[in-house]
C-alpha positions as a Markdown table, in Angstrom:
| # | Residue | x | y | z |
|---|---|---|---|---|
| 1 | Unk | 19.4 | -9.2 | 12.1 |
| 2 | Unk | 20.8 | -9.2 | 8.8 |
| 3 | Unk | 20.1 | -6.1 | 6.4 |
| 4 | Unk | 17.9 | -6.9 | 4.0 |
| 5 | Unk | 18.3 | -4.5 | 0.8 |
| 6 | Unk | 15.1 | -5.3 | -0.9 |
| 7 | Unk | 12.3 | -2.7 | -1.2 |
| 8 | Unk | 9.7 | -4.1 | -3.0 |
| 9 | Unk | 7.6 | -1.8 | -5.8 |
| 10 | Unk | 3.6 | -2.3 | -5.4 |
| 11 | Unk | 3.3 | -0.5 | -9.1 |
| 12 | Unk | -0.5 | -2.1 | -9.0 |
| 13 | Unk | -3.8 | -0.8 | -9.8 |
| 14 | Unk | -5.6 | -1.3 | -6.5 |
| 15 | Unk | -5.2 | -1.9 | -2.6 |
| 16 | Unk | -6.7 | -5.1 | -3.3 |
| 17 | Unk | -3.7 | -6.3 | -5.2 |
| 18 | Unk | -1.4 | -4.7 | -3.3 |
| 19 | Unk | -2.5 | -6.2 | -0.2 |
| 20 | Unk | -2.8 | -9.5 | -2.1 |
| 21 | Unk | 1.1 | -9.4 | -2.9 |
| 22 | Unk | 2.2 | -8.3 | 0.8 |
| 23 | Unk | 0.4 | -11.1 | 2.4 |
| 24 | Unk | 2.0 | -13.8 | -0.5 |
| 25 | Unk | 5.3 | -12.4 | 0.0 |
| 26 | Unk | 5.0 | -12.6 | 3.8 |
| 27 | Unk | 8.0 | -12.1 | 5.8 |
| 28 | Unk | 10.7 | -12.0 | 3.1 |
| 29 | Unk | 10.4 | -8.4 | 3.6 |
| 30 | Unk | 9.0 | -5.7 | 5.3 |
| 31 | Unk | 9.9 | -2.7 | 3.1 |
| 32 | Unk | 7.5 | -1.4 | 0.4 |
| 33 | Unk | 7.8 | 0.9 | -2.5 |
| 34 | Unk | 4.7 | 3.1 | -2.7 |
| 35 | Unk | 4.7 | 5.3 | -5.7 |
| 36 | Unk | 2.5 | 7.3 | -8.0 |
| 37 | Unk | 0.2 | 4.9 | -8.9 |
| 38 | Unk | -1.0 | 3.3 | -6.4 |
| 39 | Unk | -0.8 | 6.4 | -4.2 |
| 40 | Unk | -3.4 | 7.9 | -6.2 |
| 41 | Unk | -5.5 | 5.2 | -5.8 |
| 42 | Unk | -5.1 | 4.1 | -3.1 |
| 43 | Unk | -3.6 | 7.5 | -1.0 |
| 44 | Unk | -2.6 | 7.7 | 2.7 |
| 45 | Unk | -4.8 | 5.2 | 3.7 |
| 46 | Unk | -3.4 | 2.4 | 2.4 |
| 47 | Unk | 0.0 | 4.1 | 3.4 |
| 48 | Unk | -1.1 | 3.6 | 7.4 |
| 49 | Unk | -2.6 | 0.3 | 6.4 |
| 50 | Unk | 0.8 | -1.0 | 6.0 |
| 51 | Unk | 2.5 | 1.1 | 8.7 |
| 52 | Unk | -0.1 | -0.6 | 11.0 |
| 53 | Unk | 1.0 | -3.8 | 9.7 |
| 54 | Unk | 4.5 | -3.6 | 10.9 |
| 55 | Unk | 5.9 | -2.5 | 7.1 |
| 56 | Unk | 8.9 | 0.1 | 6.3 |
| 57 | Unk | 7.1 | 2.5 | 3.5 |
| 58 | Unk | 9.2 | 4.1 | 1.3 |
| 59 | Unk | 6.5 | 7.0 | -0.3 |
| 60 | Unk | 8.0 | 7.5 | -4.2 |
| 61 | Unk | 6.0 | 10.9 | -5.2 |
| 62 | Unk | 9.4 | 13.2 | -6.6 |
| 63 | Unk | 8.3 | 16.1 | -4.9 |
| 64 | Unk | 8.7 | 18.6 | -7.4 |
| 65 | Unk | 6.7 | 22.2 | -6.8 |
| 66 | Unk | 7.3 | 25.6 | -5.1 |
| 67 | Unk | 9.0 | 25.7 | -1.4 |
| 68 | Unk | 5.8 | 26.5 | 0.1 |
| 69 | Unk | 4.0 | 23.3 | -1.1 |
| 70 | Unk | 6.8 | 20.9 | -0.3 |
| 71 | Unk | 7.5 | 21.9 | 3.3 |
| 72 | Unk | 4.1 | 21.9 | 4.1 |
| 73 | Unk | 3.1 | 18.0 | 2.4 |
| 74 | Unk | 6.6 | 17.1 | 3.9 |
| 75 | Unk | 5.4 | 18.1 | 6.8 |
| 76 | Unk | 2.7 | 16.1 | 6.5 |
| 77 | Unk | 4.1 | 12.9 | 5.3 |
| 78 | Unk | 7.2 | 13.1 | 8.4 |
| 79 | Unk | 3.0 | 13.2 | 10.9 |
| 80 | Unk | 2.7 | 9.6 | 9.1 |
| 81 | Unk | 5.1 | 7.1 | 10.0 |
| 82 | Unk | 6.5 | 6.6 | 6.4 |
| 83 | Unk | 10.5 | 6.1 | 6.4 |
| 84 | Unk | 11.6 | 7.3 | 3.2 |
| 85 | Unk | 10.2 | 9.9 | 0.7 |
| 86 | Unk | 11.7 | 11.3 | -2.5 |
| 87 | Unk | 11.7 | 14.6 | -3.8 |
| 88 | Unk | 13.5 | 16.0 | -6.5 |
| 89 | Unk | 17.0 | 18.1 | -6.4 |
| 90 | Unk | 16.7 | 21.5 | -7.0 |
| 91 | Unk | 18.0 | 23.6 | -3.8 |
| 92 | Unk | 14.9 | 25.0 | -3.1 |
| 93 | Unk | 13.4 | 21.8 | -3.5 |
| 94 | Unk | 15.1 | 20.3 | -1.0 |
| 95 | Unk | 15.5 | 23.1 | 1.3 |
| 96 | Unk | 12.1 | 23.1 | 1.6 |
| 97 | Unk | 11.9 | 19.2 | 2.2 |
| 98 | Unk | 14.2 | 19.3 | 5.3 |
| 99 | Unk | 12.7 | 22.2 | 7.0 |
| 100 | Unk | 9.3 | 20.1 | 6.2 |
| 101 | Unk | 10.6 | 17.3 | 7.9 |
| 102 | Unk | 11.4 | 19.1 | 10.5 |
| 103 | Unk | 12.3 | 16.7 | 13.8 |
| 104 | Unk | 11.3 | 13.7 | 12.7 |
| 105 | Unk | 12.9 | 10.6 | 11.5 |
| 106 | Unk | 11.4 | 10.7 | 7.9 |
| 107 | Unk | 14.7 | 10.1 | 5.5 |
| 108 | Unk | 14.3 | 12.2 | 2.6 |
| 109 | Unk | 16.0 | 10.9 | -0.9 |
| 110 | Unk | 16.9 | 13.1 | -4.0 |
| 111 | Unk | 16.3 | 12.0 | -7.0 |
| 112 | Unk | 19.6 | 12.5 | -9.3 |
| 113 | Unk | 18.4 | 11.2 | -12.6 |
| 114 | Unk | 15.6 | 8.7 | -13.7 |
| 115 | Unk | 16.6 | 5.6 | -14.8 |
| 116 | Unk | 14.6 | 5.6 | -17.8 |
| 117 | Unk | 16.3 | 8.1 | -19.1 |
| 118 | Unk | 19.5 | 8.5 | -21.4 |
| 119 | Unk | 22.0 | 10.9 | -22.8 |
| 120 | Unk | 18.8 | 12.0 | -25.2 |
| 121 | Unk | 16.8 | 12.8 | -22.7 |
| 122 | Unk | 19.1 | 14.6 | -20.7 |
| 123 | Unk | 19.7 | 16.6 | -24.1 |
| 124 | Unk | 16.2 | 17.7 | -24.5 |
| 125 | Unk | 16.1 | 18.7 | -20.5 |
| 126 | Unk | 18.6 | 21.4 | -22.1 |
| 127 | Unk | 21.6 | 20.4 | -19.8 |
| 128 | Unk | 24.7 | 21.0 | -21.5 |
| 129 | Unk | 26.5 | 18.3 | -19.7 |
| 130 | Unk | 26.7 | 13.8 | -20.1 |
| 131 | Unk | 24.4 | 11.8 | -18.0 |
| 132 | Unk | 27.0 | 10.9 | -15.6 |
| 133 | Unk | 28.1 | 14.6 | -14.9 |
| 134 | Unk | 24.4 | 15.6 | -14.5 |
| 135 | Unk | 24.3 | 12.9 | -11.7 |
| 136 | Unk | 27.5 | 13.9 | -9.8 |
| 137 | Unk | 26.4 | 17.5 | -10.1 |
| 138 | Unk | 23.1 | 16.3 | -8.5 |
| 139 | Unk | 24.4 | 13.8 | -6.0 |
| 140 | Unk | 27.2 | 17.1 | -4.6 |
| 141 | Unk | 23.8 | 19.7 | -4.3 |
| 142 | Unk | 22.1 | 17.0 | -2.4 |
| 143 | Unk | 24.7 | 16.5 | 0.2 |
| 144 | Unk | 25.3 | 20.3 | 0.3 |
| 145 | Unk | 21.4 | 21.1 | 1.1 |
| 146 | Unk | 22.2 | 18.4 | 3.9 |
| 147 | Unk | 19.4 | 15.0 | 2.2 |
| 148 | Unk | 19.9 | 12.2 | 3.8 |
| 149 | Unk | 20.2 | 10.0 | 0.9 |
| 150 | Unk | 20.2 | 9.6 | -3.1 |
| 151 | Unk | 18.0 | 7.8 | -5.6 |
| 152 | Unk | 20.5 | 6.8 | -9.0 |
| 153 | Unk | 20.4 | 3.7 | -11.9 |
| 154 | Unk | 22.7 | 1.1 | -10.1 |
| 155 | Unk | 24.6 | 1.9 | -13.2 |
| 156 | Unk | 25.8 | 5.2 | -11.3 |
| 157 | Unk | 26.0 | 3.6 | -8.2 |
| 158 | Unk | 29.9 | 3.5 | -8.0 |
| 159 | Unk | 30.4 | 6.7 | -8.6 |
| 160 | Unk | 27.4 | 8.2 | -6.5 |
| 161 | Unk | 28.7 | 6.1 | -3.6 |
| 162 | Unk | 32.3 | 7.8 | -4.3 |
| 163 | Unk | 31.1 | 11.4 | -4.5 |
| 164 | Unk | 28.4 | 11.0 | -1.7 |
| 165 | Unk | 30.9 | 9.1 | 0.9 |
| 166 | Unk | 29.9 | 6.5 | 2.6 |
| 167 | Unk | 27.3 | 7.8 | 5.1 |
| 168 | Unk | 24.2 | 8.8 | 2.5 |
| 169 | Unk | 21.4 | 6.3 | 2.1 |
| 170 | Unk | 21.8 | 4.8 | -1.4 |
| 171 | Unk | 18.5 | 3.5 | -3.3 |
| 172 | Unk | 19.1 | 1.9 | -6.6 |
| 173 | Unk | 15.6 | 1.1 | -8.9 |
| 174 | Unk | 16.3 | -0.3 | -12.0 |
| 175 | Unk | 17.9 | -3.7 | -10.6 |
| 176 | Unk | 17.5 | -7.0 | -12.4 |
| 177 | Unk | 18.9 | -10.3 | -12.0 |
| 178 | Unk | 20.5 | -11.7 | -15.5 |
| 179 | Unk | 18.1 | -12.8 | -17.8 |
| 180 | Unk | 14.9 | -10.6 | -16.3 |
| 181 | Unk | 13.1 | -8.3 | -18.8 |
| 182 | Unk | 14.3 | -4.3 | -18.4 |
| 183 | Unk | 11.0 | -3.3 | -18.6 |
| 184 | Unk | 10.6 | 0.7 | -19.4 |
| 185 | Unk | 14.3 | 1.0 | -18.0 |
| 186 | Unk | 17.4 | 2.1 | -19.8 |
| 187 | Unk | 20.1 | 1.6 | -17.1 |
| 188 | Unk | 20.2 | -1.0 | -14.9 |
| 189 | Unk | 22.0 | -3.7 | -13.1 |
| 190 | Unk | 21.7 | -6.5 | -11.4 |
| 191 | Unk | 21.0 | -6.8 | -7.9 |
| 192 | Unk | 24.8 | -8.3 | -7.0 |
| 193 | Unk | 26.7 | -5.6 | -9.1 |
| 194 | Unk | 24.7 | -2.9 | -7.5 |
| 195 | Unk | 25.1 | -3.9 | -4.3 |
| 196 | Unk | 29.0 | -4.2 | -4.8 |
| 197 | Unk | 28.7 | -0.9 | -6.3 |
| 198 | Unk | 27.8 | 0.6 | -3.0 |
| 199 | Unk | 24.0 | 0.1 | -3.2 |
| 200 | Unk | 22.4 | 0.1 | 0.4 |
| 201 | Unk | 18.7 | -0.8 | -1.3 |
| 202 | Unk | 16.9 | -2.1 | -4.1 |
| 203 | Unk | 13.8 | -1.2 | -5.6 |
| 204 | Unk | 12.6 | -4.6 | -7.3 |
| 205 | Unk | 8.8 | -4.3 | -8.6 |
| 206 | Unk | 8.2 | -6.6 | -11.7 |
| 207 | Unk | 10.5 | -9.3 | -11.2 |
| 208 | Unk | 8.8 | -10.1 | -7.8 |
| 209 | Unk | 5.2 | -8.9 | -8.3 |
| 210 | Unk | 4.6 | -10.4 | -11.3 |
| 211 | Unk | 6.2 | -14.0 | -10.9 |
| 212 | Unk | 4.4 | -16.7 | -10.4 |
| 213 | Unk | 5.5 | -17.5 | -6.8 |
| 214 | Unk | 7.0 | -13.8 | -5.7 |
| 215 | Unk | 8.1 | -15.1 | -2.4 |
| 216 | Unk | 10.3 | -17.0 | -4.0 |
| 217 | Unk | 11.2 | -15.2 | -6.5 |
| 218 | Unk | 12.4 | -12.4 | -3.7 |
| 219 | Unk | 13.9 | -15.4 | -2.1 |
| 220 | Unk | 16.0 | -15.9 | -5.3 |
| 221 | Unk | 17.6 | -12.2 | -5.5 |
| 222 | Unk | 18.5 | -12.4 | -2.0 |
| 223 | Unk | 20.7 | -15.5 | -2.3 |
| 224 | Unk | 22.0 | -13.6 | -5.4 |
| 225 | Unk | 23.1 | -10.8 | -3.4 |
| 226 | Unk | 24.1 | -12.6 | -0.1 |
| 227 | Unk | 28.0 | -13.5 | -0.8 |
| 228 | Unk | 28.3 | -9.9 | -2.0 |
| 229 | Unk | 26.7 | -7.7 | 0.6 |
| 230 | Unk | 29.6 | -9.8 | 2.8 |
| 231 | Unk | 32.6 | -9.1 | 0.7 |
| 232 | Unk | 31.7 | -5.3 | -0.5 |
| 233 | Unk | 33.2 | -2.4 | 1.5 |
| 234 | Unk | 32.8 | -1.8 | 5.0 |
| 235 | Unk | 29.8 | 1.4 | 4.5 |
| 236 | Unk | 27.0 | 1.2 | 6.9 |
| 237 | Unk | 23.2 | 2.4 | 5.7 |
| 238 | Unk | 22.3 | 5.7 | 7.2 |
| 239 | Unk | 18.9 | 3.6 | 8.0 |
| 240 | Unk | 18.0 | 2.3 | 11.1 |
């Protein structure tokens, strides 16, 4: 079967909606984005609800919080099913993560640098370094503490992919095709250039869940990135 790099966001305000949007996208995918907001709505529940339904789950929470506490809800989101789950890049961080995961085949992501932010906000962090050293710094702890994969703007996907190696899972948010609004993000891409870039998935929310028809809008950025997932660079997805 060919890969199919979409991961749809369900940023909604209800299971209801959510649920609405799976059925009208039907089978043009079977990977879903579940992050803070709807997970606080709608929690684990509606986590297993799509497990149960056949879906891929990809849990966006940024785990961020003392080694104790991550290993432990790790621990209990590797019990669940869900295939990937992000946590943020501190050492300790994800240390804790992995022994949390433990045996199971939960693939955990760090997070290198949001892509709503810029050099600014990376200046009032108090990091003394550019945006795009911050991330390589972040992406070379990440495969030391042994993650399975990176989240980074599509923008950074070239060099992520270079200092990572081709092996690493590679989730790109902030992907748009030409001409789609950028939303609350600062660097993205389209879904073709980050793809070539080295991207193994995209994290498309708006563009697909708020169209009018967002099967076929999905349809529509997988033609886009069709003739390019053929002609990039021989790397294979970590995910199976």
């Amino acid at each position: 079967m060919e890969h199919n790099p979409v991961i749809v966001a369900l940023d909604v305000e209800s299971a209801a909606e959510a649920r609405a949007l799976v059925d009208r996208i039907g089978d043009h995918t079977d990977f879903y984005k579940v992050g803070l907001e709807l997970f606080t709505v709608a929690g684990m529940d509606f986590v297993q609800e799509l497990i149960g339904r056949g879906k891929n789950v990809f849990l966006d929470l940024k785990l961020y919080d003392i080694g104790e506490t991550v290993k432990r809800t790790v621990a209990q989101v590797a019990r669940t099913g869900v295939r990937f789950l992000t946590v943020h890049s501190p050492s300790a961080v994800m240390r804790a993560a992995i022994e949390g995961r433990g045996s199971s085949p939960l693939k955990l992501l760090a997070v290198t640098v949001l892509t709503s932010f810029d050099q600014q906000d990376v200046n009032d962090l108090g990091y003394a370094r550019t945006l795009s050293d911050l991330v390589e710094w972040r992406v070379r702890k990440a495969m030391e503490a042994g993650m399975d994969g990176l989240v980074g703007s599509p923008l950074e996907a070239r060099a992520i992919r270079v200092a990572a190696g081709p092996g690493p899972i590679l989730v790109t948010p902030g992907v748009r095709s030409a001409g789609a609004g950028k939303g609350d993000q600062k660097r993205v891409a389209t879904p073709a250039e980050a793809i070539r870039d080295g991207a193994d998935f995209l994290v498309i929310g708006r563009q697909v869940t708020r169209a009018q028809d967002p099967a076929a809008a999905l349809c529509q950025i997988l033609d886009e990135v069709r003739t390019v997932s053929h002609a990039r660079p021989a790397w294979t997805p970590s995910f199976t």
